[in-house]
MIKOL-882592 format. One record per residue (C-alpha): residue number from 0; residue in one letter; x, y, z; chain. Coordinates in nm, 3 decimals. Layout:
PT   seq   type         u         v         w   mol
PT   NUM      A         X         Y         Z     A
...
// end
This chain:
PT   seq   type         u         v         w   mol
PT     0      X    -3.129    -4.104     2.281     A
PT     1      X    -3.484    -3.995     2.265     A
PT     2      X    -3.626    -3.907     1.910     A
PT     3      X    -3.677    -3.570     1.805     A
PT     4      X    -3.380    -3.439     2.045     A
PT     5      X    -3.044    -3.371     1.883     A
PT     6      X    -2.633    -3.323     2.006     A
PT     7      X    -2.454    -2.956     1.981     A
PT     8      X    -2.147    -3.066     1.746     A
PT     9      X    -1.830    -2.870     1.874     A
PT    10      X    -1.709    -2.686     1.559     A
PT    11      X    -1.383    -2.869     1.406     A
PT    12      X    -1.071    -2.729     1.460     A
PT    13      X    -0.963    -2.562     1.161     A
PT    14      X    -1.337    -2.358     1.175     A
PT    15      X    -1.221    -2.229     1.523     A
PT    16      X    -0.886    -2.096     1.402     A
PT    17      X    -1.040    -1.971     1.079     A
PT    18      X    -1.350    -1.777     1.258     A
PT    19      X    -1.097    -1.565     1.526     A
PT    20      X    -0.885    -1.287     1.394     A
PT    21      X    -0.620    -1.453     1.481     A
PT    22      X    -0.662    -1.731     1.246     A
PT    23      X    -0.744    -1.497     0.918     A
PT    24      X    -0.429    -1.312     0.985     A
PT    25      X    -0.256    -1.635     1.002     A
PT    26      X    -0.422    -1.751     0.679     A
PT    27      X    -0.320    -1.360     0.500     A
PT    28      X     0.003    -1.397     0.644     A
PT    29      X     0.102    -1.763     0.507     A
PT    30      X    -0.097    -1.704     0.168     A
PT    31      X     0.090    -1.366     0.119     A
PT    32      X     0.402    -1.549     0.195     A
PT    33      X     0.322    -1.802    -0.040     A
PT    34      X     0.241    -1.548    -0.325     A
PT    35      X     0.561    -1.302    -0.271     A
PT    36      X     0.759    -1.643    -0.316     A
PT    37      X     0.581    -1.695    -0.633     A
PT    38      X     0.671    -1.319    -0.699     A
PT    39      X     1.039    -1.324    -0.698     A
PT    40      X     1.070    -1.617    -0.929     A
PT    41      X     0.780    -1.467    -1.160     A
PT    42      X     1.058    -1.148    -1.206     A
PT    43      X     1.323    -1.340    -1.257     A
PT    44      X     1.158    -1.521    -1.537     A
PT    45      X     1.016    -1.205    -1.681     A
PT    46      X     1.388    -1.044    -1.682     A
PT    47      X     1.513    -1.328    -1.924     A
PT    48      X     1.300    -1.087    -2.188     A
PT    49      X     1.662    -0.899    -2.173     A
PT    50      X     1.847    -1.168    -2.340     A
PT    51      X     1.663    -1.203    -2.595     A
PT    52      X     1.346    -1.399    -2.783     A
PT    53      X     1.513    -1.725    -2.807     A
PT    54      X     1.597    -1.718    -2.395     A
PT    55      X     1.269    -1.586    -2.276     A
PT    56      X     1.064    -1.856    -2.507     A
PT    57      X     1.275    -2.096    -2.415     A
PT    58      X     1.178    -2.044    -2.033     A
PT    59      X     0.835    -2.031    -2.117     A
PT    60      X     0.863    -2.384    -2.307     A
PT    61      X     1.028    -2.497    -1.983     A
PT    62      X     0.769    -2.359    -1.714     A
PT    63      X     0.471    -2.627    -1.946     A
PT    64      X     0.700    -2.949    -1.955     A
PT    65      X     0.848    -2.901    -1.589     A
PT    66      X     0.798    -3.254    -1.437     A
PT    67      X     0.820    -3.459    -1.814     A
PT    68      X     0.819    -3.702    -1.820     A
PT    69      X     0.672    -3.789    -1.518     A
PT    70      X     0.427    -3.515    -1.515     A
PT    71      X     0.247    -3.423    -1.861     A
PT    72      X     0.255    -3.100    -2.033     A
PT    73      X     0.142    -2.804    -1.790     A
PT    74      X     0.061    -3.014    -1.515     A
PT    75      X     0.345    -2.869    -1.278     A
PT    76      X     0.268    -2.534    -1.409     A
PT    77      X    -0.119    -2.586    -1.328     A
PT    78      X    -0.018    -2.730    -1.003     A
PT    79      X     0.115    -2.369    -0.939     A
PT    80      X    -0.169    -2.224    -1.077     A
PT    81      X    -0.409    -2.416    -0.811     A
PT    82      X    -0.197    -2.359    -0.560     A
PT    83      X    -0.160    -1.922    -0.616     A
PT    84      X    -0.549    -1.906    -0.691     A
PT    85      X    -0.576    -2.078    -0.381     A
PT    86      X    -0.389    -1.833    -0.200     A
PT    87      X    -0.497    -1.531    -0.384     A
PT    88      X    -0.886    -1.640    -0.280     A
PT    89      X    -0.798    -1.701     0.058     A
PT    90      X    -0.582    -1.391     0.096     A
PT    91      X    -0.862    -1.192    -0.028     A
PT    92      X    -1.166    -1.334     0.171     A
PT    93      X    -0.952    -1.299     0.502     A
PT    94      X    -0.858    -0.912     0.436     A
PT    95      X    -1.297    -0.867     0.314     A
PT    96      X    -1.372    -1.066     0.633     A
PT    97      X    -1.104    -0.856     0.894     A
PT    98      X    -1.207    -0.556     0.752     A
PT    99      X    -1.602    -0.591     0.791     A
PT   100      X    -1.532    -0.728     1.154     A
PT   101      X    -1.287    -0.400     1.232     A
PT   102      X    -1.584    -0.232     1.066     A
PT   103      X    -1.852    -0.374     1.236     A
PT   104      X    -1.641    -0.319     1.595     A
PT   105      X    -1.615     0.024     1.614     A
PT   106      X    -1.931     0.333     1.754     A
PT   107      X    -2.187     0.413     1.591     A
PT   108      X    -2.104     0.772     1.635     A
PT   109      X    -1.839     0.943     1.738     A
PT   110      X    -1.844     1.367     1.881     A
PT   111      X    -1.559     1.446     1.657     A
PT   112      X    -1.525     1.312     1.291     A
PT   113      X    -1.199     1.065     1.331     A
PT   114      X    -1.042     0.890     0.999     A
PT   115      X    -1.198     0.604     0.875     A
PT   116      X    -0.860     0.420     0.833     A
PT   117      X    -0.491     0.465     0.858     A
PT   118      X    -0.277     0.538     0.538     A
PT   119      X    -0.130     0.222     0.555     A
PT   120      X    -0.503     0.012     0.604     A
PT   121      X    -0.622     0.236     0.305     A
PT   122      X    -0.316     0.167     0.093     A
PT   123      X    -0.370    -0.217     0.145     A
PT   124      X    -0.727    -0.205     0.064     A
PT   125      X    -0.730    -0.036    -0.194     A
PT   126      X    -0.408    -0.184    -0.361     A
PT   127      X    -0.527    -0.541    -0.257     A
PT   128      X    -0.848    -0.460    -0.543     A
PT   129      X    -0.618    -0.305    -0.795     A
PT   130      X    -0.408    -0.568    -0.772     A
PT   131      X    -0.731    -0.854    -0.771     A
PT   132      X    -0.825    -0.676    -1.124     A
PT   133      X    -0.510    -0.619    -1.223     A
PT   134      X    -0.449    -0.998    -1.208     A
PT   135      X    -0.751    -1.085    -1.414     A
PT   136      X    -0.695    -0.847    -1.677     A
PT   137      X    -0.290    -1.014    -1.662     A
PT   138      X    -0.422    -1.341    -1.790     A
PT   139      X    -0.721    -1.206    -2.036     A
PT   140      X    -0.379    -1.042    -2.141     A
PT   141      X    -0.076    -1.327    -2.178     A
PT   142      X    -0.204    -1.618    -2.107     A
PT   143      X    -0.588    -1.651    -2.261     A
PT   144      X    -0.448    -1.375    -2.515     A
PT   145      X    -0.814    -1.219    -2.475     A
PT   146      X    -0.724    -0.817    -2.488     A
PT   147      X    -0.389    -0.865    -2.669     A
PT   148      X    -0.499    -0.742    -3.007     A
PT   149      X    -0.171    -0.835    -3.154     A
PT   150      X    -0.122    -1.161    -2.982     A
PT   151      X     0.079    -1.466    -3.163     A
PT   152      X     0.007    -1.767    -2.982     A
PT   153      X     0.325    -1.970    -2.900     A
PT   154      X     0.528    -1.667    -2.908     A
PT   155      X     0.565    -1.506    -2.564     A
PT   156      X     0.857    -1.241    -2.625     A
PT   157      X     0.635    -1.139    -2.916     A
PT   158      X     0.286    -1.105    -2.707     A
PT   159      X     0.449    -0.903    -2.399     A
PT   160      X     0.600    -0.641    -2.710     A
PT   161      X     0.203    -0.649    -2.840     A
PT   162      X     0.090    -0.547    -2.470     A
PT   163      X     0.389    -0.314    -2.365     A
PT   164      X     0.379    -0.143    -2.723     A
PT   165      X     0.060     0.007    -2.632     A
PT   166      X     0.025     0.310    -2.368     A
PT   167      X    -0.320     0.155    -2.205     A
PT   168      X    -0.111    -0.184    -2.154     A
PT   169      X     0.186     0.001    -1.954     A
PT   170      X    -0.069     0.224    -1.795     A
PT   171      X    -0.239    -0.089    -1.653     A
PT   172      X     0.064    -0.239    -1.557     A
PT   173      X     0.251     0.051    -1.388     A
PT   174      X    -0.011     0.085    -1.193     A
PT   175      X    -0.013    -0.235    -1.078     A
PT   176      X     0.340    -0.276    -1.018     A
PT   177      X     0.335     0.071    -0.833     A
PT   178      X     0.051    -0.108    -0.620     A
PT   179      X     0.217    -0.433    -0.582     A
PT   180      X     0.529    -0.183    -0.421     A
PT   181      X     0.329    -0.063    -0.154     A
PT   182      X     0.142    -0.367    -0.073     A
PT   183      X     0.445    -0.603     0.004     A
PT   184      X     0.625    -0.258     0.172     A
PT   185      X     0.339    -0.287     0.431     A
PT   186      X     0.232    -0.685     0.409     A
PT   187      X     0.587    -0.848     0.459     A
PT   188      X     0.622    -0.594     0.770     A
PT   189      X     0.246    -0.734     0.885     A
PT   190      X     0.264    -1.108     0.845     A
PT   191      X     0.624    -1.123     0.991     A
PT   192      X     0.448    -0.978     1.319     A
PT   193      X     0.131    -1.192     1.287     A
PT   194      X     0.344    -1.523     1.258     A
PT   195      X     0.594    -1.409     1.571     A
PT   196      X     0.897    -1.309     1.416     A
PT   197      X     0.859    -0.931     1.520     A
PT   198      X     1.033    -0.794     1.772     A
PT   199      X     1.162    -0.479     1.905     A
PT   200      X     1.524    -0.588     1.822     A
PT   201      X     1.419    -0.744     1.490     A
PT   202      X     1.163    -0.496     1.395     A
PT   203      X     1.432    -0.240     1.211     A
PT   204      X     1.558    -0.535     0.981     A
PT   205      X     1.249    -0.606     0.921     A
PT   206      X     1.134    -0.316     0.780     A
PT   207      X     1.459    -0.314     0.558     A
PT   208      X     1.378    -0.625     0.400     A
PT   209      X     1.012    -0.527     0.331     A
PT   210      X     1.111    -0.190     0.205     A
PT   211      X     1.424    -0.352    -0.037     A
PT   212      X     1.197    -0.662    -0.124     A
PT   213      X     0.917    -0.424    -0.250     A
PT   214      X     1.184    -0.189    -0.374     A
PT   215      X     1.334    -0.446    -0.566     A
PT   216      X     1.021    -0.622    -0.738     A
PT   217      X     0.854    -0.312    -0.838     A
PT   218      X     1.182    -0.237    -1.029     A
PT   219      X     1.240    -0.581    -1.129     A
PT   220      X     0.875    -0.582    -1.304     A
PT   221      X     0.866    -0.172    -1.394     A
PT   222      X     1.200    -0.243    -1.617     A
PT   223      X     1.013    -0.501    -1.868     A
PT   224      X     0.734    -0.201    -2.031     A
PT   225      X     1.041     0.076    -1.951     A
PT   226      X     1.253    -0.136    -2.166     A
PT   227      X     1.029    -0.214    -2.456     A
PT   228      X     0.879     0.170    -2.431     A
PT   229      X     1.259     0.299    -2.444     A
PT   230      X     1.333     0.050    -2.750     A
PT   231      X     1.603    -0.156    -2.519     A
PT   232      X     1.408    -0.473    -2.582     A
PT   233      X     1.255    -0.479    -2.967     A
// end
């Protein structure tokens, strides 16, 4: 090979699927996937709160020695956390990265004004950054105890009481939850079409199971600040 001259490197495989469209709605699709999973069992741990102090600290005991002994405290429960921030980054960067090349695709100009985006793109957009803050004011909240004024640490029934006993904590949360609603109503529907299960026979149970999965966690997560507002959990 003579000096100064060099080879054109064909780009690896996994930087072809992740520059096409294709492969970032792959990558939203499986990282959503992974994160509604997380979802579901994140409720039903947050509905123990129902039966009492001694049940719901109990479970959060259990979620930081999961794996003992052969894992050490919080290592499982870090694992998880790698694995969600993970998904949450990549989720994110894929939905920035579609939208600027959807932007990027369309005239200059048009004759006639047209909408920017349908009500479903603007409701993911714009629920997908509520939900991004909402997430790191959520562990500022319970887990760093950062913004809970009346925090205890080592008492987690306690600290969620301190947060939903104020109106700016179930404000932020509502929201988020109301959010959260409309995001999976729309996203389960999307990445069960980008990974192939859509079709026009499965297409109506499909959008059953997205609306009564998004149904079902917004009122499995609105009931926690309803209860503690309404006095049902003190």
């Amino acid at each position: 090979m003579a000096l100064g001259t060099r080879t054109d490197r064909r780009p690896s495989t996994a930087r072809t699927v992740w520059d096409s469209s294709v492969g970032k709605k792959t990558v939203m699709a499986v990282s959503g996937l992974i994160m509604l999973l997380y979802l579901v069992v994140h409720m039903l741990g947050n509905l123990k709160i129902f039966f009492g102090s001694e049940e719901f600290n109990g479970y959060a005991h259990w979620l930081r020695t999961l794996g003992e002994p052969v894992l050490h405290y919080e290592w499982a429960l870090w694992g998880v956390r790698v694995v969600l921030l993970a998904a949450v980054v990549l989720h994110a960067v894929s939905a920035y990265q579609l939208s600027r090349r959807d932007i990027r695709a369309r005239p200059s100009k048009y004759v006639h004004k047209r909408p920017r985006a349908s009500y479903a793109t603007r409701t993911m957009r714009w629920g997908g950054v509520i939900l991004g803050l909402f997430i790191v004011w959520h562990l500022l909240d319970l887990t760093t105890l950062t913004v809970n004024e009346n925090a205890q640490p080592g008492h987690p029934y306690e600290n969620v009481l301190a947060t939903f006993g104020t109106w700016y904590g179930n404000t932020i949360y509502l929201t988020a939850v109301l959010a959260l609603g409309f995001h999976i109503r729309h996203g389960f529907w999307s990445a069960a079409q980008t990974l192939g299960a859509g079709s026009a026979t499965r297409d109506r149970a499909l959008k059953a199971a997205a609306n009564t999965l998004a149904l079902a966690l917004t009122v499995g997560f609105a009931s926690v600040p309803v209860a503690v507002m309404t006095g049902w959990v003190n």
